[in-house]
VOGU-3710 file (C-alpha; in Angstrom, 3 decimals, decimal comma):
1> xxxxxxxxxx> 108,674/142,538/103,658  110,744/142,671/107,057  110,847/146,508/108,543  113,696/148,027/109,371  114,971/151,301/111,339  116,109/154,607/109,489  117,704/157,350/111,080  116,103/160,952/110,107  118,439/163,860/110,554  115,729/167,199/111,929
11> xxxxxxxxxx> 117,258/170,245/112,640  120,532/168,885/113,944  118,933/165,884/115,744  118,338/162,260/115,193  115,525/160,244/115,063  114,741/156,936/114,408  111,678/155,504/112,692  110,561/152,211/111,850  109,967/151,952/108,167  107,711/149,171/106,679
21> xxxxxxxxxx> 107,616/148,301/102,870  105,282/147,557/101,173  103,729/146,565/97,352  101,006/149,618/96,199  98,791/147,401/93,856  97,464/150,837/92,700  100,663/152,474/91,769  102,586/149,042/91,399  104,988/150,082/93,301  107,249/149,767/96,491
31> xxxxxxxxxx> 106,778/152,312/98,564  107,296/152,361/102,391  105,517/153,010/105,896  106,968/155,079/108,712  106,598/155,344/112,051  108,072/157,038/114,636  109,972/155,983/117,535  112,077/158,137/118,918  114,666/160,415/119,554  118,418/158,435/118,319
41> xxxxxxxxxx> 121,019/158,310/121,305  123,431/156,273/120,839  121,476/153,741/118,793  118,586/153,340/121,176  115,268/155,194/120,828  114,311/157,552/123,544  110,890/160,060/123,971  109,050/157,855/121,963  105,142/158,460/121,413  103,839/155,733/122,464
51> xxxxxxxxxx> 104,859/153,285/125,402  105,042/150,119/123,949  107,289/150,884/121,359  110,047/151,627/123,516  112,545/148,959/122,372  113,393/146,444/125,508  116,202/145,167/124,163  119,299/146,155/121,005  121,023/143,201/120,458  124,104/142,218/117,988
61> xxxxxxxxxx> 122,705/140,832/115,217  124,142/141,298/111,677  127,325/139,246/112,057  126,118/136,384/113,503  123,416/135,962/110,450  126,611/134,576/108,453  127,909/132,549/110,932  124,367/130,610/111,953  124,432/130,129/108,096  127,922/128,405/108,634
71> xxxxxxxxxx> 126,951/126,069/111,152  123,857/125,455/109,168  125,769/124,916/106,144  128,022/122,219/107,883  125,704/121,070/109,900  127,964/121,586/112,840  124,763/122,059/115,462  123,553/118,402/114,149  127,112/116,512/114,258  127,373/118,246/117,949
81> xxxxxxxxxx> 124,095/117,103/119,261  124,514/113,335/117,943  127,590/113,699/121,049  126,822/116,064/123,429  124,074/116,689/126,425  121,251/118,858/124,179  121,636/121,989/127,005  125,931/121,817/125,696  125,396/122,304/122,000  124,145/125,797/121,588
91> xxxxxxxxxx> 126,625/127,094/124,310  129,521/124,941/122,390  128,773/126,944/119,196  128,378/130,036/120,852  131,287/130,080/122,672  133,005/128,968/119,102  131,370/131,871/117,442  132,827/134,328/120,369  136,255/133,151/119,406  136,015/133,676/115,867
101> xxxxxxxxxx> 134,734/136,514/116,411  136,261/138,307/119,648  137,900/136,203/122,296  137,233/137,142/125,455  137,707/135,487/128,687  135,342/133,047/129,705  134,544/135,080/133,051  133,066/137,721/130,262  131,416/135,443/127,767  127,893/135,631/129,837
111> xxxxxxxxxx> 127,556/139,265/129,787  128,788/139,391/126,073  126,010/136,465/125,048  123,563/138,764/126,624  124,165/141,577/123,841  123,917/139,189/121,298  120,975/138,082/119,150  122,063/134,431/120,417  120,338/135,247/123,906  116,702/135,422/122,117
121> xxxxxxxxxx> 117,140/132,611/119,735  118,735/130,212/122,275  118,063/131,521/125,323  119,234/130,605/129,075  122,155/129,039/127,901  124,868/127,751/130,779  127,601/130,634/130,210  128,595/131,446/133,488  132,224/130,974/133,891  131,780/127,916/136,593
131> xxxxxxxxxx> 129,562/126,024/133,409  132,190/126,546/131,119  134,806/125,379/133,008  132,748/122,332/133,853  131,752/122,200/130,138  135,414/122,364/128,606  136,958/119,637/130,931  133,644/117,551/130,116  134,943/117,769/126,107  138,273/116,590/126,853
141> xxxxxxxxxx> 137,347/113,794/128,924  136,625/110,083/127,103  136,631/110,031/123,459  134,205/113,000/122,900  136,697/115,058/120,326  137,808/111,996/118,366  134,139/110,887/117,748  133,343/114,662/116,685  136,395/114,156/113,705  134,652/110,949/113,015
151> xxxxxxxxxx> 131,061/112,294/112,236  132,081/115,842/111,355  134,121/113,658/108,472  131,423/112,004/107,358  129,274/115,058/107,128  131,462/116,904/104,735  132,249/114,496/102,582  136,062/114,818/102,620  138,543/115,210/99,417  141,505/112,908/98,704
161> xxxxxxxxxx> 143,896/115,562/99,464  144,722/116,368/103,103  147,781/118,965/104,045  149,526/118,264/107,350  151,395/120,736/109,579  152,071/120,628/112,913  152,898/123,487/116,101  153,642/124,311/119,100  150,687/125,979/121,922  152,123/126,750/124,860
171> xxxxxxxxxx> 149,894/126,977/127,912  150,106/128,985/130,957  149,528/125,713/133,064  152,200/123,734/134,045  149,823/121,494/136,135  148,382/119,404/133,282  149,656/116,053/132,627  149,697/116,793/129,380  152,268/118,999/128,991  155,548/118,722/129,136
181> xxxxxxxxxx> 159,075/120,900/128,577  160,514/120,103/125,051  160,820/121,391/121,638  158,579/124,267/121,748  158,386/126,226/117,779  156,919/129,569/119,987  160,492/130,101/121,542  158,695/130,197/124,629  159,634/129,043/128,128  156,050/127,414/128,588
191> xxxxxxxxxx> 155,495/123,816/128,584  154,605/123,563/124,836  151,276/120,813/123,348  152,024/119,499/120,025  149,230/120,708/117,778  148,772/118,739/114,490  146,235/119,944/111,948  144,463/118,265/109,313  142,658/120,748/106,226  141,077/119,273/103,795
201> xxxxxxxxxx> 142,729/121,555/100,715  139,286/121,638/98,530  136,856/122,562/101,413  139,102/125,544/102,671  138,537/124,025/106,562  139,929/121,761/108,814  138,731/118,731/109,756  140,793/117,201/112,299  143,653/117,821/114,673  145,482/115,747/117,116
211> xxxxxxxxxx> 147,318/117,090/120,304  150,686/115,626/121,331  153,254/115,879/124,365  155,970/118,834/123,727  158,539/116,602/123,941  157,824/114,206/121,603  159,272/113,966/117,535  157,387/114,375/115,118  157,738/111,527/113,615  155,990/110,017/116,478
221> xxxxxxxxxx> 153,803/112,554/116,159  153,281/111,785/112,684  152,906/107,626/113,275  150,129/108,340/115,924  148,363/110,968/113,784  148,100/108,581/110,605  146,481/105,821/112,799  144,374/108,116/114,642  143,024/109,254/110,617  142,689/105,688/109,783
231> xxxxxxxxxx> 140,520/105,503/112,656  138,290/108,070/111,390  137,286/106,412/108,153  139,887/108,595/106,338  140,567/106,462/103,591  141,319/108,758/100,280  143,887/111,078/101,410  147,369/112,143/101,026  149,610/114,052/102,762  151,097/117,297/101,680
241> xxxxxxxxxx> 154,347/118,287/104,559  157,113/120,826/104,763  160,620/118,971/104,844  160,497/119,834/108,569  159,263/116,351/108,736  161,188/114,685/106,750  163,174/112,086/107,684  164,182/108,029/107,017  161,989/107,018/109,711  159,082/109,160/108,349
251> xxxxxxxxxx> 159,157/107,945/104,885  159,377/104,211/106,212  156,100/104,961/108,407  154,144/106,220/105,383  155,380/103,940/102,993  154,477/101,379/105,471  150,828/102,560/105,698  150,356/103,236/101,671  150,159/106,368/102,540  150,479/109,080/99,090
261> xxxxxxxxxx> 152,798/112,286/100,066  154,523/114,817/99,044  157,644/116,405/100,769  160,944/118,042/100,167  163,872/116,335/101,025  166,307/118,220/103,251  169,440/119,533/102,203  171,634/117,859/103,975  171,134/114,592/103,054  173,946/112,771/101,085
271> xxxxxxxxxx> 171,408/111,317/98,044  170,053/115,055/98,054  173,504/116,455/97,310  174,272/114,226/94,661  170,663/114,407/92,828  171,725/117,842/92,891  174,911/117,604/91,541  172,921/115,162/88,481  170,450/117,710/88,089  172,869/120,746/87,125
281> xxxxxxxxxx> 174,339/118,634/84,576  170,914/117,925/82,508  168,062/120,051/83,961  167,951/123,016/81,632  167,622/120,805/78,476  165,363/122,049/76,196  163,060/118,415/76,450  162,250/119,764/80,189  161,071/122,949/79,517  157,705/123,262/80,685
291> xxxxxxxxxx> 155,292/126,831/81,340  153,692/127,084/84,781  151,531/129,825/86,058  152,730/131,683/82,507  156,716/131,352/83,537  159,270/128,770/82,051  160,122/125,663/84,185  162,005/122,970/83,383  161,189/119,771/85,024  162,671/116,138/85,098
301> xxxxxxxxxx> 161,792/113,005/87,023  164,503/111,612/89,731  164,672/108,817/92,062  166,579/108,995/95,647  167,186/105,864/97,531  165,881/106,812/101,271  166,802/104,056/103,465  165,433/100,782/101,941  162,725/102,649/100,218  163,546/104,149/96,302
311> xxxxxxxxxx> 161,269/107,510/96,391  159,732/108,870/93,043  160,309/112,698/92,776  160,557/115,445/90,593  163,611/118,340/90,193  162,222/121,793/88,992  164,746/124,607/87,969  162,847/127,897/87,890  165,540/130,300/86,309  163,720/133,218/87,302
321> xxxxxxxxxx> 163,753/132,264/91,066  167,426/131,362/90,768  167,884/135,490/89,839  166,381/136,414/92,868  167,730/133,892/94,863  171,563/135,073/94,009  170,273/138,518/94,392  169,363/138,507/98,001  172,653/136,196/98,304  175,043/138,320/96,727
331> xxxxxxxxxx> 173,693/141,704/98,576  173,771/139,934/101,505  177,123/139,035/101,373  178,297/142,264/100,542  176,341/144,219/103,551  178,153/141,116/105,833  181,942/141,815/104,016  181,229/145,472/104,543  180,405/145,143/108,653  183,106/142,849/109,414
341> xxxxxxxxxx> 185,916/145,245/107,814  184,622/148,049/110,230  184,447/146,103/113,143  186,695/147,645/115,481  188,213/144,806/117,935  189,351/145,568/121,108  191,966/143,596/122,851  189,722/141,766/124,821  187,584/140,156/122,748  188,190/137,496/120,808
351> xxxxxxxxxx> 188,213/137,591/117,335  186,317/133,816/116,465  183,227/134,932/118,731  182,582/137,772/117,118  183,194/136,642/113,397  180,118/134,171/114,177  178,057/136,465/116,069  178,540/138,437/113,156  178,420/136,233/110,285  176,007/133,952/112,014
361> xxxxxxxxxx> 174,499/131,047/109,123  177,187/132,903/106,404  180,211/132,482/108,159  180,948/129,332/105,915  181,512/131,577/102,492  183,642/134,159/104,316  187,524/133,540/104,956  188,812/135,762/107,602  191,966/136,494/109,900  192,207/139,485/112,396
371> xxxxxxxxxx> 195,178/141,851/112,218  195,892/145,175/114,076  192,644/145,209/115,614  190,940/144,838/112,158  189,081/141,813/110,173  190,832/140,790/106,858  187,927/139,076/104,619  187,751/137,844/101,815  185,082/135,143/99,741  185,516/131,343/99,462
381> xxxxxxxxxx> 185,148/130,881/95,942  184,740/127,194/95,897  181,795/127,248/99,029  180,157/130,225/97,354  179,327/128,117/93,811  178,202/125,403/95,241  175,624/127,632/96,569  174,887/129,309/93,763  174,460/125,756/91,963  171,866/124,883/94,062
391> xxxxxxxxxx> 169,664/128,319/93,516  166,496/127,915/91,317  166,667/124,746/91,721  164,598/122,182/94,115  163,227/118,749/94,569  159,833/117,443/95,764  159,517/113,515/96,365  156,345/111,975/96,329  154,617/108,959/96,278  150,880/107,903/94,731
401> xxxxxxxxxx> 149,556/108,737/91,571  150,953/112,954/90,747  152,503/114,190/88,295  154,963/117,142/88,598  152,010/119,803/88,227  149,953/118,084/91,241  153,206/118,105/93,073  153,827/121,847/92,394  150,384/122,746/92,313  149,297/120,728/95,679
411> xxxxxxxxxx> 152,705/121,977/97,720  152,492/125,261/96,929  148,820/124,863/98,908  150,592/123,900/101,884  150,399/127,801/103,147  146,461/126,841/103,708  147,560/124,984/106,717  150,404/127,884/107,649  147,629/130,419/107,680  145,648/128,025/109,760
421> xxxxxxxxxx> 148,003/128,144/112,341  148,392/131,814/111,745  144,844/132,814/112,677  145,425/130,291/115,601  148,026/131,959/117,147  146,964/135,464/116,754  143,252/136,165/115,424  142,066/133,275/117,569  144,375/134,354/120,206  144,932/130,443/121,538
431> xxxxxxxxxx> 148,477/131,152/122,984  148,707/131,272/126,209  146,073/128,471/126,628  145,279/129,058/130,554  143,934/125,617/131,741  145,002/123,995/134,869  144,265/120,435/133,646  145,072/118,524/130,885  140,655/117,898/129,800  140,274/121,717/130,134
441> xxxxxxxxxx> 143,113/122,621/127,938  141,694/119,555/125,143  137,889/121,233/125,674  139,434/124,704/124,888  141,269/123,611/122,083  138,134/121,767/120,688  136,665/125,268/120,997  139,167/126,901/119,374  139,206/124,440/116,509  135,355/124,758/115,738
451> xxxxxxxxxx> 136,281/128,739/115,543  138,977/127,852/112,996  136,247/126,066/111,181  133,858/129,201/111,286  136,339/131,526/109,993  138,279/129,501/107,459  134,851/128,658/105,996  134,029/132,413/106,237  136,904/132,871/104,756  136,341/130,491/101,525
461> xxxxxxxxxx> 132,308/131,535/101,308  134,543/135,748/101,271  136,940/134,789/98,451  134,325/133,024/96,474  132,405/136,108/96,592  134,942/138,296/95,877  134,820/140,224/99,477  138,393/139,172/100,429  139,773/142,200/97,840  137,853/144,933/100,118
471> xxxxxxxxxx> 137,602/143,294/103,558  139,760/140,978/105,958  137,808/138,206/107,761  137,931/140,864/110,483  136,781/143,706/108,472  133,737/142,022/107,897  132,495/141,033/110,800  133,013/144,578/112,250  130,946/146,132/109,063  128,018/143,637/109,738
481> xxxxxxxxxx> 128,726/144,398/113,425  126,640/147,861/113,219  123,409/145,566/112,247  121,581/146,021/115,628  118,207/144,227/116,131  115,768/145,907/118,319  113,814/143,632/120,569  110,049/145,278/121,593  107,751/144,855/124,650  105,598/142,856/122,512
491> xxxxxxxxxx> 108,730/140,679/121,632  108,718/142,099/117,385  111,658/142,302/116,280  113,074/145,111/114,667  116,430/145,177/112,365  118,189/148,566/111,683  118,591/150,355/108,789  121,338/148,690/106,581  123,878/150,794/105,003  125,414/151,003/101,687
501> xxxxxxxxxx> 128,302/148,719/102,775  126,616/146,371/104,656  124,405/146,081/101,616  126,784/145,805/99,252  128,463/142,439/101,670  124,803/140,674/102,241  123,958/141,041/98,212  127,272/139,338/97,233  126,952/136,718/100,440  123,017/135,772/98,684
511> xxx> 121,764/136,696/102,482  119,538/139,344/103,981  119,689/140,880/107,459
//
């Protein structure tokens, strides 16, 4: 049975003592050993009786037990090593496991490895920042990244359904080649890298990504990503998108490659508006009543002619969600009516520019005329119903073998992807990326995506457990944190005492410290 350190409270002090289980055959029992080592300050034994149990080192320990198991699990440190130089792998995966855990810098990661369990099990690992840097524009050099997708693919054994998204990182650099001014989604004034993610929706992870220029459309995008997955021995997959991408020349590029999907169509479209206008008309009969997730919906196939292609979809009309939907409209128009009748206007200003600085995206349902320094407004009936018309009410177009459940069912996953690209931007802190060439900014972004991998899979192993209703990903990691490992002389190694929490975590994870 592994030992472990307890701390003794004594008069108002702390001590710490190593404590030993073992089985009594006599008593058949459990009971434990203890023995002292020293005073407790600040975690690290002091005035201890004998020399050479001073501890010489107390290393981080407990949250990188569930991570190793991750990479074990996925067999990320094998798939790695079949690509890169043997003395790269370890500090690859280490670095990865700093970002999912606590960015720092990469002029820190040295000292922080040093505190870390990681220093005894893979010791002398090249950390300093001048090997990293070396390191990172080494992995976005060649082909390195595409033939980690490839095997990493292979390894996990993919599902048929993929969900595509795609974002913006803007980087600090604006030396790279591969970065350009364009269409950035950060609203910032950096040159922005088109980052497209692929998550395979079963597994919880991602499992490959493609970078594009700024500027480009995503369409482009889109056409270069498909052929890059084709590449990869992706061959059972389908594509789940937001209508941000869609688009005649889209549809004709997936069409083109057999390609299954499923995407809204946007609103503006002239085939939209009149499937629209068909759908209020026969929707709510009673043959299209259906129950989803314990809620009426009524459901009815369409088809919409999209350039030369005729696209299978379905039109749902979820009565409840039209309620809240004219809800939010109505108050909203009400709180806008009420503003622009106590605008004050001075002589100056003119009345049009600040009607749609007010009004902004509802200044097409509001009729309005300015007189004695006052707005007079009033509601465009007509404009107003046809919104209304549309509320509750929306298509998704497909095309492969789904019926309107999978469609419902399978979009409504698409927020994996969105809170991909959430922990991106913000847990994994990736924007500003601050590399002054374009391999260095593809090696950190290879980093960053193995981190993803860590703590989305962390993230499924949490909610399969049941952790995710007490902790965040974060949450955890800081609990399991406090396990300390204490390194002696004679190189034993002892873990501290585990509390109640921590317990409670490593029981439902099936691990021990």
């Amino acid at each position: 049975m592994k030992s472990f350190i307890r701390i003794k409270k004594i008069k108002g002090h702390e001590y710490l003592y190593e404590i030993t289980p073992f089985y009594d055959k006599e008593k058949k029992q459990i009971r434990q050993k203890s023995k002292y080592l020293g005073k407790n300050i600040n975690g690290v034994p002091v005035k201890v009786r004998t020399r050479d149990q001073m501890p010489k080192k107390i290393l981080s320990h407990g949250e990188f037990v569930l991570l190793k198991q991750i990479v074990e699990k996925l067999k990320l440190e094998a798939v790695l090593s079949e690509i890169f130089p043997s003395n790269d792998v370890w500090a690859i995966l280490t670095l990865a496991m700093n970002y999912a855990i606590r960015p720092k810098s990469l002029i820190h990661i040295q000292s922080w490895y040093e505190g870390t369990i990681l220093s005894e099990d893979h010791p002398d690992l090249p950390l300093s920042f001048h090997n990293l840097s070396r390191m990172l524009s080494s992995i976005g050099e060649g082909t390195t990244i595409l033939e980690f997708s490839h095997k990493f693919i292979q390894q996990v054994s993919t599902s048929e359904t993929l969900i595509y998204d795609i974002t913006s990182l803007s980087s600090y650099s604006q030396k790279t080649s591969f970065t350009k001014f364009g269409c950035n989604r950060d609203d910032l004034d950096l040159p922005p890298v088109n980052l497209a993610l692929i998550v395979d929706k079963d597994l919880g992870i991602p499992i490959m990504y493609d970078l594009s220029l700024g500027g480009i459309s995503d369409a482009t995008a889109l056409k270069n990503t498909v052929k890059k997955m084709n590449a990869q021995g992706v061959r059972n997959r389908g594509l789940i998108m937001d209508r941000g991408f869609f688009s005649t020349e889209n549809i004709d590029e997936m069409v083109s490659a057999d390609l299954p999907f499923i995407i809204p169509p946007t609103n503006s479209i002239k085939k939209f508006k009149e499937a629209i206008s068909n759908i209020n008309r026969t929707i709510d009969n009673p043959e299209n009543l259906n129950i989803y997730e314990k809620e009426p919906l009524f459901v009815m196939p369409i088809s919409i002619d999209i350039g030369e292609n005729m696209v299978e979809g379905y039109a749902y009309y979820d009565q409840k969600l039209e309620q809240h939907e004219r809800n939010i409209f109505y108050k909203r128009l009400y709180d806008l009516m009420t503003v622009l009748r106590s605008k004050k206007l001075k002589p100056w200003l003119n009345p049009g520019e600040v009607f749609r600085a007010t009004a902004k995206k509802d200044a097409k349902f509001i009729e309005w005329k300015a007189v004695d320094g006052k707005f007079q407004v009033s509601l465009k009936k007509n404009t107003i119903l046809q919104a209304v018309n549309k509320m509750g009410k929306f298509i998704l177009l497909y095309r492969g073998e789904f019926s309107w459940i999978d469609c419902l069912s399978l979009y409504k996953s698409k927020d994996v992807v969105e809170k991909r690209f959430d922990v991106l931007k913000n847990d994994i802190d990736i924007i500003p990326a601050n590399a002054t060439t374009a391999s260095s900014l593809r090696g950190y972004i290879f980093i960053v995506f193995l981190a993803l991998i860590l703590r989305m899979k962390l993230t499924k192993i949490m909610i399969g457990a049941g952790l995710n209703k007490k902790y965040s990903v974060d949450g955890l990691l800081t609990e399991l944190e406090k396990i300390k490992i204490m390194i002696l002389p004679n190189g034993k190694r002892i873990t501290t005492e585990v509390t109640k929490e921590q317990h409670e975590i490593l029981d439902a994870l099936h691990i021990c410290a």
